[in-house]
C-alpha positions as CSV (number, residue, x, y, z in Angstrom):
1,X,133.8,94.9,54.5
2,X,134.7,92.4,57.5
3,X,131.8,90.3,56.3
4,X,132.1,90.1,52.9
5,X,133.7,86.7,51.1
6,X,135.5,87.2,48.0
7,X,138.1,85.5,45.9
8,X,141.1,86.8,48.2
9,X,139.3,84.8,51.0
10,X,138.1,81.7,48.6
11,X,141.4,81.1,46.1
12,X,140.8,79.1,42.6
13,X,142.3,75.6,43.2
14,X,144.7,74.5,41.2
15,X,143.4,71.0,39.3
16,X,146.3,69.0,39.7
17,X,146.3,68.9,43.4
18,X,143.2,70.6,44.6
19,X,140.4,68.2,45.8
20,X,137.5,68.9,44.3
21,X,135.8,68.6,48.2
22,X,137.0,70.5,50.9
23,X,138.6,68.8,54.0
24,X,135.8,67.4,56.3
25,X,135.1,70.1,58.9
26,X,135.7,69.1,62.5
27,X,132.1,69.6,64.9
28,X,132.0,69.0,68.3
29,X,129.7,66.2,69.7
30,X,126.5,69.1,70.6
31,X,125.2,67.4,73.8
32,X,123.8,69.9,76.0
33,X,120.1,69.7,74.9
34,X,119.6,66.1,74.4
35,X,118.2,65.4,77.8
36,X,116.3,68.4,78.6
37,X,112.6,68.6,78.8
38,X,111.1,69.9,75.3
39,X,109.1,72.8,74.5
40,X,107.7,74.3,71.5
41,X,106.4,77.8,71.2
42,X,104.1,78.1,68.7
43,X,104.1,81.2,66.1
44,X,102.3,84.3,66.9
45,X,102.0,83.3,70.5
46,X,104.7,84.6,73.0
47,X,108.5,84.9,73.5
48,X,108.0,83.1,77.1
49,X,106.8,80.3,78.1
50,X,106.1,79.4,82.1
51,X,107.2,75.6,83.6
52,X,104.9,74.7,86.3
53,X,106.2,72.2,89.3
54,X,103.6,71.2,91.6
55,X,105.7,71.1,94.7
56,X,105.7,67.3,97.0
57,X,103.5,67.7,100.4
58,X,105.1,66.6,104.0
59,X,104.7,63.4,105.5
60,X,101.5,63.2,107.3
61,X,103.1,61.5,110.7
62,X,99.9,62.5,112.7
63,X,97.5,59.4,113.4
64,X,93.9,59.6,112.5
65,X,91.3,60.3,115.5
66,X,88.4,58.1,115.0
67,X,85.3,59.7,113.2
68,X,87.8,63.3,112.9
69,X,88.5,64.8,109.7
70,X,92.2,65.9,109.5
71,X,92.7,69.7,108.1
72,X,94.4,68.0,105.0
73,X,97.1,69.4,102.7
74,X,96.5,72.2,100.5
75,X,98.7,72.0,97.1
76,X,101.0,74.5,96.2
77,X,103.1,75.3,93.0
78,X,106.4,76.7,91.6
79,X,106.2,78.7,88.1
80,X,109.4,79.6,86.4
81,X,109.5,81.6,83.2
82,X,111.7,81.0,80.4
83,X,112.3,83.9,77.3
84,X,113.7,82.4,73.9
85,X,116.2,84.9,72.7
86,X,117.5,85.3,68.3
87,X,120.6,84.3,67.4
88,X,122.2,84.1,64.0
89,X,125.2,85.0,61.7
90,X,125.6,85.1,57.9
91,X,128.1,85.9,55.0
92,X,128.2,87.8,51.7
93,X,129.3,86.4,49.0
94,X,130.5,88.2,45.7
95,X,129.5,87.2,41.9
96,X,132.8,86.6,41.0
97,X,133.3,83.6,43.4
98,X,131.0,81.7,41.6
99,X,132.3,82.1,38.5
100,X,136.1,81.5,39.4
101,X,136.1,79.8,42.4
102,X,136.0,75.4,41.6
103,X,133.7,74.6,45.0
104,X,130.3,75.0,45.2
105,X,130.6,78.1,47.7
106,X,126.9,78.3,48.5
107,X,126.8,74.7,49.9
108,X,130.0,74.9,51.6
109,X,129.0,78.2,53.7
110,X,125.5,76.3,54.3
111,X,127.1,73.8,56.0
112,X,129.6,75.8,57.4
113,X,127.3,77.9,59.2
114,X,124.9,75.2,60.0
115,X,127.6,74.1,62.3
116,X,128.1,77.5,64.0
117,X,124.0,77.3,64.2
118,X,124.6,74.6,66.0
119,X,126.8,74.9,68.3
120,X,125.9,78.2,69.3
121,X,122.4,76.4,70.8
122,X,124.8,73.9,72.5
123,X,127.0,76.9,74.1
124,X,123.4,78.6,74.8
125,X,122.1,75.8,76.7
126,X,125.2,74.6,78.6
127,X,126.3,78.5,79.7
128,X,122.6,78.1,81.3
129,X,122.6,74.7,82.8
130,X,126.1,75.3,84.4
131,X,125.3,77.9,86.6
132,X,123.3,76.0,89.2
133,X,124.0,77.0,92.9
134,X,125.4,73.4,93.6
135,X,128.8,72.8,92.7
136,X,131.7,70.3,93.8
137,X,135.5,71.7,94.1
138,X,137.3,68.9,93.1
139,X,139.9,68.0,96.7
140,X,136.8,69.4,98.2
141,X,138.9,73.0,98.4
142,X,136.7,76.4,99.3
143,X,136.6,77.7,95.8
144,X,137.1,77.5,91.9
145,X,139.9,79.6,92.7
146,X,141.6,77.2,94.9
147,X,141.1,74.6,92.2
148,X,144.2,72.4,91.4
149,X,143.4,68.5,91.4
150,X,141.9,66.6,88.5
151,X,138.5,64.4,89.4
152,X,138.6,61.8,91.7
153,X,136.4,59.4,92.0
154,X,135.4,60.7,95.7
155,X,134.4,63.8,94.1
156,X,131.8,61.9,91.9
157,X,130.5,59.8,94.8
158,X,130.2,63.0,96.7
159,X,128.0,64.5,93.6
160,X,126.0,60.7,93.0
161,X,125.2,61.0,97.1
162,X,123.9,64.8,96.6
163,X,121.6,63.8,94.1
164,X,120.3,60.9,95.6
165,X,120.0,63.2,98.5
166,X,118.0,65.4,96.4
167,X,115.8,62.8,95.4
168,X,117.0,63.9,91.6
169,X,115.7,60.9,89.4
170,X,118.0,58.7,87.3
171,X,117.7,58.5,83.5
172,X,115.8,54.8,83.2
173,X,117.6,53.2,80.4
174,X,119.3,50.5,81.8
175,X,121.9,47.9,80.1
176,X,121.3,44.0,81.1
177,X,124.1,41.7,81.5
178,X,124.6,39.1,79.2
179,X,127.1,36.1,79.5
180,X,129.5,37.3,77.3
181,X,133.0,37.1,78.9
182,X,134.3,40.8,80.5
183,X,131.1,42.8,80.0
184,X,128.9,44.4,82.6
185,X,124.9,45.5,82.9
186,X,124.9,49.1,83.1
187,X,121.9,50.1,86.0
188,X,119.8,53.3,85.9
189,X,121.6,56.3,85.7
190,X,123.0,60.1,86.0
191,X,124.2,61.4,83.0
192,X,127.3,63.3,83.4
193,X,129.0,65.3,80.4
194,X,132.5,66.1,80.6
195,X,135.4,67.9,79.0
196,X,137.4,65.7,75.9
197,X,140.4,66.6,78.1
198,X,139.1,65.3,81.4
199,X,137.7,62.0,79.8
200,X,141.6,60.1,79.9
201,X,141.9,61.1,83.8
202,X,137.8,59.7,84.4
203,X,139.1,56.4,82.4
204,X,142.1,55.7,84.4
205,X,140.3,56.3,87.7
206,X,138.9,53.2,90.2
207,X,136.1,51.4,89.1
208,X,135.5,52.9,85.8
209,X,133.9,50.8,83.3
210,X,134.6,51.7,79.5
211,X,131.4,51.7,77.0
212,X,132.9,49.0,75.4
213,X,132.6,46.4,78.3
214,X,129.2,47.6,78.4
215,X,126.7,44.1,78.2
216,X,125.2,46.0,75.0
217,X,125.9,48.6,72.6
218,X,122.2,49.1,71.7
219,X,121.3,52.1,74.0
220,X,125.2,53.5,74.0
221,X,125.5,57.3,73.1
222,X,127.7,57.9,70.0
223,X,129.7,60.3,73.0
224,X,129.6,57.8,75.8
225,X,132.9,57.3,77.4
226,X,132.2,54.9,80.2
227,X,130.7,54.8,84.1
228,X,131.6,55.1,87.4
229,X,129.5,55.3,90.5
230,X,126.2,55.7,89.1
231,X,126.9,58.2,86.3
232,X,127.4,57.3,82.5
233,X,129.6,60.1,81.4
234,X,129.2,61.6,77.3
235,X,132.4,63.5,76.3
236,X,133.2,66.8,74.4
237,X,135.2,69.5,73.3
238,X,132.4,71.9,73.9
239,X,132.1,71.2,77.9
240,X,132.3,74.2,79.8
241,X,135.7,75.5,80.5
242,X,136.8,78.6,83.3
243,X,139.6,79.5,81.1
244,X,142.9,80.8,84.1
245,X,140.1,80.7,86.9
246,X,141.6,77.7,89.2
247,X,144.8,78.0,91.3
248,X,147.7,79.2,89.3
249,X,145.7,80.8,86.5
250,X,145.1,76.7,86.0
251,X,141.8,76.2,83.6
252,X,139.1,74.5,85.5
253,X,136.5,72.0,83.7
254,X,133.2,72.0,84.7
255,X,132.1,67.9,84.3
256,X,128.1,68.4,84.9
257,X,126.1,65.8,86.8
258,X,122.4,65.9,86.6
259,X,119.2,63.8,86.6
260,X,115.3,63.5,84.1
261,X,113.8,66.5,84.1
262,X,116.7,68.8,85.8
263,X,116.1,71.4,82.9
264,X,114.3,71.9,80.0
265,X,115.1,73.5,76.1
266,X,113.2,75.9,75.0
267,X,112.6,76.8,71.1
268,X,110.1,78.9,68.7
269,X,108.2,76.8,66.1
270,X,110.1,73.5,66.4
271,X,113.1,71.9,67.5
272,X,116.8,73.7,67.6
273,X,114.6,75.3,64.7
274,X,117.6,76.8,62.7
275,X,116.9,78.6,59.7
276,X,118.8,78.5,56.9
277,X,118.7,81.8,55.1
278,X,119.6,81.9,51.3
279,X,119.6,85.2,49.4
280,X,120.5,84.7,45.7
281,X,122.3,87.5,43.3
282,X,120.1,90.0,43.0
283,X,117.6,90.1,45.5
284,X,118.7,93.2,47.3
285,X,117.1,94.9,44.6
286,X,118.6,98.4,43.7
287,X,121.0,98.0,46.8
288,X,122.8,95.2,44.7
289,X,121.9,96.7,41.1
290,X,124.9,94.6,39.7
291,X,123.6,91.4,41.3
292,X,126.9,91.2,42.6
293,X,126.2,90.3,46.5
294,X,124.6,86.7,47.5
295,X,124.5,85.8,51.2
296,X,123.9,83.2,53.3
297,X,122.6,83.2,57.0
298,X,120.6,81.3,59.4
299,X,119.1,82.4,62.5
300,X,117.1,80.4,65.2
301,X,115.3,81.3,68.7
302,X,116.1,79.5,71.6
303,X,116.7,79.1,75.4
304,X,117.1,76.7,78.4
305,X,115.9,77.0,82.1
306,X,117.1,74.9,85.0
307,X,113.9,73.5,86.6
308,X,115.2,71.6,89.5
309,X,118.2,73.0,90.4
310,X,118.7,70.4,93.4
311,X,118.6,67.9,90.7
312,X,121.6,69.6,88.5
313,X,125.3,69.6,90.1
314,X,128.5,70.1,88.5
315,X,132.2,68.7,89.7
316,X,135.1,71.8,89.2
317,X,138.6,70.1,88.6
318,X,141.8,70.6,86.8
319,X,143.7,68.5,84.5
């Protein structure tokens, strides 16, 4: 069976020269839900849940007649329904891997799959938030398909002037200056999150500041490259990527650009709400009736939903 973990799959180490704790695991900085709106689902309720907007009214440029009532503004909203969906994985593991095998297997695969948990709701949430309608071609050429320039820093002035445009609001923490020598206050911001491979070309561009001239470290994300125009940018590996989609099968990176409240994250009883599922030797009952089967799963229900798509843009390039 494909699923099924055995000693051919987990070998015996050999004392001498085995450590005793298997090499650190590498996980990708999961980014994509920490500045979404939150919601909770409660148990026994629904799948969906509806966001509400109550839409802005126009200008009332009309002067006031003496002693006349105007016809005043009625108020209108926007609903938009979100639908958390299941997703999960496990593993079966054998008797005999406990008894021969020197790690402690069950711990291992827990953590093991805890990090496919989570960054399956990171590649959930960012395949959702990167398909707004508004994008930027880096070069400012017709298509993704056309795509052949990294990111400029015209391209993220054009995205910064969009969503100012859009009246998208900036994230409000905001770094002060301080009179240490070569630092700089860090104003309101977008938050932009791009590709581990795009970050050098973003560093080496114009008028990029580096987190580390930053006035203070105290509000810097553990991801946070730098910022340029506006836009403090948070880097990893698992930014979106259109794998042989740009010009000459090149792969384009999407780096997105978004403002508060552009989306929001969606999950049933509780945050990311991953579920760690341990079945011990044994418990299948008479489908195991040599207790010779444990597994170990997790599962977790969630979903994102752009809310203001005007507020939500992404910048195509090569690298």
């Amino acid at each position: 069976m494909a699923n099924v973990t055995g000693t051919a799959q987990v070998p015996s180490g050999i004392q001498a020269f085995y450590d005793r704790n298997l090499l650190e695991r590498a996980t990708p900085e999961l980014l994509h839900d920490k500045w979404g709106q939150r919601r909770n689902l409660p148990k026994n309720q629904s799948d969906s849940i509806k966001f509400r907007r109550w839409n802005a009214l126009p200008t009332a440029m009309t002067p006031l007649t003496e002693g006349v009532t105007p016809a005043g503004s009625a108020m209108s909203v926007t609903d938009m329904t979100a639908t958390v969906l299941q997703y999960g994985d496990f593993t079966i593991l054998t008797d005999k891997v406990s008894l021969v095998v020197e790690d402690n297997v069950i711990k291992e695969t827990t953590d093991v799959l805890g990090e496919q948990g989570g960054e399956t709701i990171d590649e959930v949430i960012r395949d959702i938030i990167v398909a707004g309608t508004s994008v930027f071609y880096a070069n400012d050429v017709a298509a993704r398909v056309n795509v052949a320039d990294k990111i400029a820093i015209s391209d993220i002035k054009a995205a910064v002037k969009y969503l100012k445009g859009q009246n998208a609001k900036k994230f409000t923490e905001t770094i002060v200056g301080t009179t240490r020598v070569g630092t700089v206050p860090v104003k309101a911001s977008f938050i932009g999150i791009c590709h581990t491979d795009t970050s050098d070309t973003l560093e080496d561009l114009d008028g990029f500041k580096s987190y580390e001239e930053y006035a203070s470290q105290t509000l810097v994300d553990m991801a946070e490259v730098g910022t340029a125009k506006g836009v403090r940018f948070v880097e990893t590996t698992k930014a979106k990527v259109f794998t042989g989609e740009g010009a000459a099968s090149a792969d384009v990176y999407a780096t997105l650009i978004f403002g508060k409240n552009a989306y929001g994250v969606v999950s049933l009883r509780g945050q990311k709400n991953i579920q760690t599922i341990v079945k011990p030797l044994g418990s299948s009952g008479t489908a195991d009736p040599l207790n010779q089967r444990a597994s170990v799963g997790w599962q977790v229900w969630i979903t994102a939903k752009i809310l203001q798509d005007a507020w939500i843009t992404r910048i195509e390039s090569a690298e």
